[in-house]
C-alpha positions in Angstrom: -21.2 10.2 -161.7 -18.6 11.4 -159.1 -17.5 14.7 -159.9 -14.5 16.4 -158.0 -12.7 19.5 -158.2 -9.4 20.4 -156.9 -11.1 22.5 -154.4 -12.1 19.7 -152.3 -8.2 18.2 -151.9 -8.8 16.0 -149.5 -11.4 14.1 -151.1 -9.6 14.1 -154.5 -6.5 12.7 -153.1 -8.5 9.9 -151.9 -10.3 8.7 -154.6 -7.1 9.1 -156.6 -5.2 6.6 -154.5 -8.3 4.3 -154.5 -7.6 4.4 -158.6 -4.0 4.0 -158.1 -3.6 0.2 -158.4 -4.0 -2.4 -160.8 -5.9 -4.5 -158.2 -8.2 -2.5 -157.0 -9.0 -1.2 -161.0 -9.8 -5.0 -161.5 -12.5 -5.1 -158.1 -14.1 -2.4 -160.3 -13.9 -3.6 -163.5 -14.8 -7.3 -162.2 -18.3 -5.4 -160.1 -18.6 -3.7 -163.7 -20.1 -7.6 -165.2 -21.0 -8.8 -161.6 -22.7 -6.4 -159.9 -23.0 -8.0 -156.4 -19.8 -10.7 -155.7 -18.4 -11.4 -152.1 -14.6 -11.1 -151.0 -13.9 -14.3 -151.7 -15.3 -14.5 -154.9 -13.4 -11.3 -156.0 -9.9 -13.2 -154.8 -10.9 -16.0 -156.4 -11.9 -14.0 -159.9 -8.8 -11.7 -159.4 -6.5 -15.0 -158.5 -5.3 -12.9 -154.9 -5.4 -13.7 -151.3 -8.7 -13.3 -149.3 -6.6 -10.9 -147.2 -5.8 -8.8 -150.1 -9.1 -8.7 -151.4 -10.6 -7.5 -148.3 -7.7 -5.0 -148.2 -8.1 -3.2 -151.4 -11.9 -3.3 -151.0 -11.8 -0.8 -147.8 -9.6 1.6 -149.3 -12.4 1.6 -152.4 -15.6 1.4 -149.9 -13.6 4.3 -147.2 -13.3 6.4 -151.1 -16.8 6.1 -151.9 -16.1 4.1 -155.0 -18.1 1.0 -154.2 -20.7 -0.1 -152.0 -20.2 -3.0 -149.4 -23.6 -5.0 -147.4 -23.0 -7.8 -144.9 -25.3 -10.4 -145.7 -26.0 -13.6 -143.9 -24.0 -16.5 -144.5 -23.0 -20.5 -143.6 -20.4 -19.2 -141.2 -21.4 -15.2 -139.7 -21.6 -12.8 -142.4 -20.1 -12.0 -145.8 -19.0 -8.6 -147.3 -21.0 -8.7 -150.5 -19.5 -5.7 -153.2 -21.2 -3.5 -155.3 -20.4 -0.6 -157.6 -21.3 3.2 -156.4 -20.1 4.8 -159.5 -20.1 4.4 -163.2 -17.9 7.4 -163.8 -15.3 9.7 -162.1 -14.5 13.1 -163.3 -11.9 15.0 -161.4 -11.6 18.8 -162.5 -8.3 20.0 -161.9 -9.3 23.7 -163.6 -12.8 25.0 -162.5 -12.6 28.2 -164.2 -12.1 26.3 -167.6 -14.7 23.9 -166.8 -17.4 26.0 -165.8 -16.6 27.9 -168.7 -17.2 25.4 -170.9 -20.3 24.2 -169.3 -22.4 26.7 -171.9 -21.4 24.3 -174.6 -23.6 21.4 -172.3 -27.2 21.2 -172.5 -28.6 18.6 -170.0 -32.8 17.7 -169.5 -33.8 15.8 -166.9 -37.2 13.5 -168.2 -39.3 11.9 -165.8 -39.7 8.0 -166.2 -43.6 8.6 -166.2 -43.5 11.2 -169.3 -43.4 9.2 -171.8 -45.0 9.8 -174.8 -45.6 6.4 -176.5 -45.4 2.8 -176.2 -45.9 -1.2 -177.0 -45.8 -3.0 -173.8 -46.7 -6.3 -172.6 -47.0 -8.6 -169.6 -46.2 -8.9 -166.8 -45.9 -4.9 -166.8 -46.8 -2.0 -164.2 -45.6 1.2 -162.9 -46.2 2.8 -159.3 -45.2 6.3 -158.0 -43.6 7.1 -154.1 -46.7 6.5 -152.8 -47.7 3.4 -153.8 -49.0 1.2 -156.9 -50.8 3.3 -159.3 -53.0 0.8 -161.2 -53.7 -3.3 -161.2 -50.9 -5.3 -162.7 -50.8 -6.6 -165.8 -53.0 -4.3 -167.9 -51.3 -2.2 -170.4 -54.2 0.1 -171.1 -53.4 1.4 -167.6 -50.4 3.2 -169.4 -52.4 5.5 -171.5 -54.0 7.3 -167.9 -52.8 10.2 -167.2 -51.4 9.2 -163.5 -48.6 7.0 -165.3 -47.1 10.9 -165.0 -46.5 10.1 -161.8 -44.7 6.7 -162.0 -41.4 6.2 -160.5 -40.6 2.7 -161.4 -42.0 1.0 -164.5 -41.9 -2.8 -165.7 -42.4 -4.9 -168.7 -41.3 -7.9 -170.1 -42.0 -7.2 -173.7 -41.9 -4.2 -175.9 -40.5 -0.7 -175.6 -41.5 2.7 -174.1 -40.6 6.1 -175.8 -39.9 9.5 -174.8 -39.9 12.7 -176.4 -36.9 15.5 -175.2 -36.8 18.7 -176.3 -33.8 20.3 -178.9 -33.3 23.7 -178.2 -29.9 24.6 -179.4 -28.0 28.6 -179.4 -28.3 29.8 -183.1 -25.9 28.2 -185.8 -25.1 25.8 -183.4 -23.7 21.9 -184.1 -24.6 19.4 -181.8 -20.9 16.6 -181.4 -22.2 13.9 -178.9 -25.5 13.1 -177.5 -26.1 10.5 -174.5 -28.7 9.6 -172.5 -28.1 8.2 -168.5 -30.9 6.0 -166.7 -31.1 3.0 -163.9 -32.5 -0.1 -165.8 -32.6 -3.7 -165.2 -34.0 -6.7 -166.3 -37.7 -8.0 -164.8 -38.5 -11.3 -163.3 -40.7 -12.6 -160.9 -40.2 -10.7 -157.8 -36.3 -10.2 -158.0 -33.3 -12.7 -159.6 -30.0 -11.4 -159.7 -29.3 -13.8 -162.4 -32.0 -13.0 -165.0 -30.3 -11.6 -168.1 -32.3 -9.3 -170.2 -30.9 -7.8 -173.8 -32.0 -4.4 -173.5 -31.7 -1.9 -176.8 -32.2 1.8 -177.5 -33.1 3.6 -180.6 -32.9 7.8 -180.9 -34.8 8.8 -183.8 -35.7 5.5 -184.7 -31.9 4.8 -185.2 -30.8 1.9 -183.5 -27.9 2.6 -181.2 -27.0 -0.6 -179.7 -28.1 -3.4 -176.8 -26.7 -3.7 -173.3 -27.1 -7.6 -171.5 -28.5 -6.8 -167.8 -27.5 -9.4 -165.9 -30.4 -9.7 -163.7 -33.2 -8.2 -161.6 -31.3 -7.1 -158.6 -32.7 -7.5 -155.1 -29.3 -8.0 -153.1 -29.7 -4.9 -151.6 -32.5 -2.4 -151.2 -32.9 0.4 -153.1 -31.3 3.3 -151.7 -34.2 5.6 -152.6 -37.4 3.3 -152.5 -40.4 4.3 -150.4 -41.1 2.5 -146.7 -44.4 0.3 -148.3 -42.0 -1.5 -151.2 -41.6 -5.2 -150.5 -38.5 -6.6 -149.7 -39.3 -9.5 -152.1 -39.8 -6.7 -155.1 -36.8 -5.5 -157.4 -34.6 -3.3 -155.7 -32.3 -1.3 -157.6 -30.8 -1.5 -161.1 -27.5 -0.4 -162.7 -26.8 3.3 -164.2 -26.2 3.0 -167.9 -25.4 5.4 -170.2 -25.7 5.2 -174.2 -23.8 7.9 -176.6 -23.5 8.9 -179.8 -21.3 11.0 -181.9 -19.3 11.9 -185.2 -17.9 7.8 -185.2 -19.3 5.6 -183.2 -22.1 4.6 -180.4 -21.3 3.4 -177.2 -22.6 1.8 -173.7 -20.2 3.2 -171.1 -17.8 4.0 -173.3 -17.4 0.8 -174.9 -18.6 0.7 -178.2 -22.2 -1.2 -179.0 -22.2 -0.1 -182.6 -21.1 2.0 -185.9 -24.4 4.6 -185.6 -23.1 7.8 -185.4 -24.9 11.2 -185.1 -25.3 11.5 -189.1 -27.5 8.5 -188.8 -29.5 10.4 -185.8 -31.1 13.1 -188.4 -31.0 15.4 -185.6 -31.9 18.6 -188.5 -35.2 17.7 -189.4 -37.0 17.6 -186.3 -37.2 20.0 -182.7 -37.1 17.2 -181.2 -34.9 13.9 -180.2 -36.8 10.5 -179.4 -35.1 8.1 -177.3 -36.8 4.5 -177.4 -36.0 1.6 -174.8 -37.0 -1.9 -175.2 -36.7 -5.5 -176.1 -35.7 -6.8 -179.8 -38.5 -8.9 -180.5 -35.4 -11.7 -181.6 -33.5 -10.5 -178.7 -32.0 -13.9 -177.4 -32.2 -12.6 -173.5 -35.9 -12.3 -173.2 -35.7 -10.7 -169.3 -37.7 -8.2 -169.9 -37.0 -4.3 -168.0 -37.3 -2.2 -165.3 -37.2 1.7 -165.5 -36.2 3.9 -162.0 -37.0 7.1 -161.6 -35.6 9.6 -158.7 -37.6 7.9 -155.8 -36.7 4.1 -156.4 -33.8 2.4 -156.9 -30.0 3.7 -156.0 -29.7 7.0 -158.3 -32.2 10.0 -157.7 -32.6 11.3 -161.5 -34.6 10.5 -164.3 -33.8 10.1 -167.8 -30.8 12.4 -168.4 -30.3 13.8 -171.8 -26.6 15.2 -172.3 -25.9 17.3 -175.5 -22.6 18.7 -176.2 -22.5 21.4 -179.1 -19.9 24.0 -180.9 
């Protein structure tokens, strides 16, 4: 997430005129279901001239909105587009919004901590400094070094994590959502490899996202010096939420599980499960980053907004 505040003007007036067009709110969308396209790709989706394209793409790439790699091609090199951001929040009133803040709670749970699963292959996990057990060997996951994992993979099955429910006394919780970098797993990397990937909270089914692929276009941001190039890179930063009506995936809504379905009174604690349907028709199995692989440096992030 982008956050800005009106103290930083500068900044804010930039991204704002970055937002300001229909065309360049279509490169976004368009990089929202293809993650990595080239300039002339994008003029060809958008039906615009090559020039424009490569127009509105600098004034996103100079705001920070998305993220632009040359990459070899038949004739020199090609701009290939990626998003930076999955949200923007501009705060126009500090003083309300940090008042407010009391009303958040947000916990931060590392990839490794989970707390149960039903994996299998292919499937691993290895922390910053390298892989932490032999491939392909599920037992692996009950050692207690998997605490340490900062990227996990599996092509079947689910993982589960346990996050804590502390709320002020007489409290209500309105929305819950969870934020994580996930994509799907193939052999080595394919950016077209699509993978429907579900979560449950308290065994409630929330709703399915369709990763299009295991992304190797770029390298991760964060991933440590002895990571193969050939290996998968990066994901996408999805977030899944719940409240009084509806769930969603990025605000668009996966299904009609609301927080009365979540049961959130009759336990201290909230699961949140990740996985593959066993029916699921994209079979592409999943990667999990944590803060030291991918693009985003966090974890699991639980967000719960009460009254």
């Amino acid at each position: 997430m982008l956050e800005l505040t009106i103290e930083e003007p500068d900044r804010l007036v930039k991204v704002a005129h970055a937002l300001s067009t229909h065309t360049r709110i279509g490169i976004i969308k368009l990089l929202l279901t293809k993650p990595n396209v080239n300039i002339i790709e994008i003029a060809e989706e958008l039906n615009i001239p090559v020039s424009t394209a490569a127009t509105n793409v600098k004034v996103l790439e100079e705001a920070e909105l998305i993220l632009t790699e040359l990459q070899p091609a038949t004739r020199g090199a090609m701009k290939v587009c990626s998003r930076n951001f999955d949200d923007v929040r501009m705060i126009l009133n500090p003083i309300a919004f940090y008042q407010n803040t009391s009303k958040l709670i947000e916990v931060e749970m590392p990839i490794g901590h989970f707390i149960n699963f039903d994996i299998q292959p292919t499937c691993g996990m290895a922390s910053a400094a390298g892989m932490l057990f032999a491939e392909d060997e599920p037992d692996n996951f009950y050692h207690p070094d998997s605490r340490t994992a900062e990227i996990i993979w599996l092509r079947k099955g689910w993982i589960e994590y346990r996050f804590p429910k502390k709320l002020p006394p007489g409290a209500r919780v309105v929305s819950l959502e969870f934020s994580l970098e996930l994509c799907s797993e193939a052999p080595n990397y394919n950016n077209d490899w699509p993978s429907e990937i579900t979560v449950w909270i308290n065994d409630a089914e929330i709703g399915s996202w369709i990763s299009p692929g295991d992304f190797g276009d770029h390298r991760g941001k964060l991933n440590p010096s002895w990571w193969n190039d050939s290996s998968t890179q990066h994901g996408l930063l999805k977030t899944w939420a719940v409240d009084a009506a509806r769930s969603t995936v990025d605000s668009e809504r996966c299904s009609a599980t609301k927080l009365a379905d979540l049961r959130l009174d009759e336990k201290p604690y909230i699961t949140f499960r990740i996985g593959l349907k066993p029916d699921a028709k994209h079979q592409g199995g999943m990667n999990l980053f944590g803060r030291q692989f991918g693009d985003y440096p966090q974890g699991i992030i639980m967000r719960m907004q009460y009254e």
